[in-house]
C-alpha positions as CSV (number, residue, x, y, z in Angstrom):
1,X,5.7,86.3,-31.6
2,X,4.0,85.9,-28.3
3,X,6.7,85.0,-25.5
4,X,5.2,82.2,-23.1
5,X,6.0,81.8,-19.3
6,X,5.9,78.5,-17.4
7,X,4.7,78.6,-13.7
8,X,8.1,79.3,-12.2
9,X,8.6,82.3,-14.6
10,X,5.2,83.4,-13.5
11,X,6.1,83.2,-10.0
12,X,9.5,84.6,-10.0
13,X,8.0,87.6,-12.3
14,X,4.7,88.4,-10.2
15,X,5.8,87.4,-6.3
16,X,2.9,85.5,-6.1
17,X,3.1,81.7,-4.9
18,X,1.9,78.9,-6.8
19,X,-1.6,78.7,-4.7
20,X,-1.9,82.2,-4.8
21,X,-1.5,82.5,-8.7
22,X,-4.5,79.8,-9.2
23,X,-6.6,81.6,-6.4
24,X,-6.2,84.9,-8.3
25,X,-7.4,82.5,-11.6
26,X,-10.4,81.0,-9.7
27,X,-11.3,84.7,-8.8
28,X,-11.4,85.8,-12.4
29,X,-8.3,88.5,-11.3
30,X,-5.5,86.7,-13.1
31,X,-5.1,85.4,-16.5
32,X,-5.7,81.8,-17.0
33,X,-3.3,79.9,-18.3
34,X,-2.9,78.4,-22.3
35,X,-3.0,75.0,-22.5
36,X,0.5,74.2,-24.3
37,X,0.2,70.3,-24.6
38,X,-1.8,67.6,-22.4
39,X,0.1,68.1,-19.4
40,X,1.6,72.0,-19.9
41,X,0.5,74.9,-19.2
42,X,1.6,78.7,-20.2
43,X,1.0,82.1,-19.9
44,X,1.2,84.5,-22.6
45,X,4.3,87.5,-20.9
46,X,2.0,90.4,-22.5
47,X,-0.8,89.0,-20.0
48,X,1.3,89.0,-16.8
49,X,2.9,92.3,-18.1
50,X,-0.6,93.8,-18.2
51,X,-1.9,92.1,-14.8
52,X,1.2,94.0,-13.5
53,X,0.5,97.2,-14.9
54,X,-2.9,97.1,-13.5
55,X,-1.9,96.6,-10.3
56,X,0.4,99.6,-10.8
57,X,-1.9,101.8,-12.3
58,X,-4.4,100.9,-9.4
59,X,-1.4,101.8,-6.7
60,X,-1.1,105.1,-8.5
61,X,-4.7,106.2,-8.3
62,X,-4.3,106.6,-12.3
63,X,-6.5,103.6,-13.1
64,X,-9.4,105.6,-14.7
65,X,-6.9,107.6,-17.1
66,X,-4.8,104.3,-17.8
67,X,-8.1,102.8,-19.4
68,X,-9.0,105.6,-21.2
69,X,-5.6,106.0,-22.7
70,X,-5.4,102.5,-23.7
71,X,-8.6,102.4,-25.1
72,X,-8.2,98.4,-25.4
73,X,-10.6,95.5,-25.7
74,X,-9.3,93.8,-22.1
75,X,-10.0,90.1,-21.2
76,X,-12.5,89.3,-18.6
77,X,-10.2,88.9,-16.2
78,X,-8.3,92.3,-16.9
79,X,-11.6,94.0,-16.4
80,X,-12.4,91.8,-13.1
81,X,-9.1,93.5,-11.7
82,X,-9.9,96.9,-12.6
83,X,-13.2,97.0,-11.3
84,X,-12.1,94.7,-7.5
85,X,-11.4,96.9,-4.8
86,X,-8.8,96.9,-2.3
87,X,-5.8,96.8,-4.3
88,X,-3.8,99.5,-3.1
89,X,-6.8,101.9,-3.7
């Protein structure tokens, strides 16, 4: 079962600020949100979990052999973050 986050969770895990989280989203960087109910929003933990391990990976310099050993089908927005530069490379 897929562990959902609300915007506070988000922030408190990632650092980010509230703007800053829906800038990343805009940019196609971050993943979007799920919509929950009319007026909720969510994000999956797995999602910000992986956002974060990019970023890591990308810090490292291991970026290319992280996506070759995961060898997964990523969201858009994962492969917008791999491919953006200036993130610690």
């Amino acid at each position: 079962m897929a562990n959902v986050l609300r915007i506070s969770s988000v922030r408190e895990r990632t650092g980010l600020g509230r703007s800053t989280v829906y800038l990343l989203i805009s940019e196609g960087t971050f993943p979007p949100p799920l919509k929950l109910t009319l007026r909720s929003s969510g994000w999956l933990s797995s999602w910000v979990d992986l956002w974060l391990e990019i970023l890591m990976a990308k810090r490292d310099g291991t970026i290319d052999s992280w996506v070759t050993d995961n060898k997964l089908e990523l969201e858009p927005w994962a492969l917008n973050l791999i491919n953006r530069k200036g993130d610690g490379e």
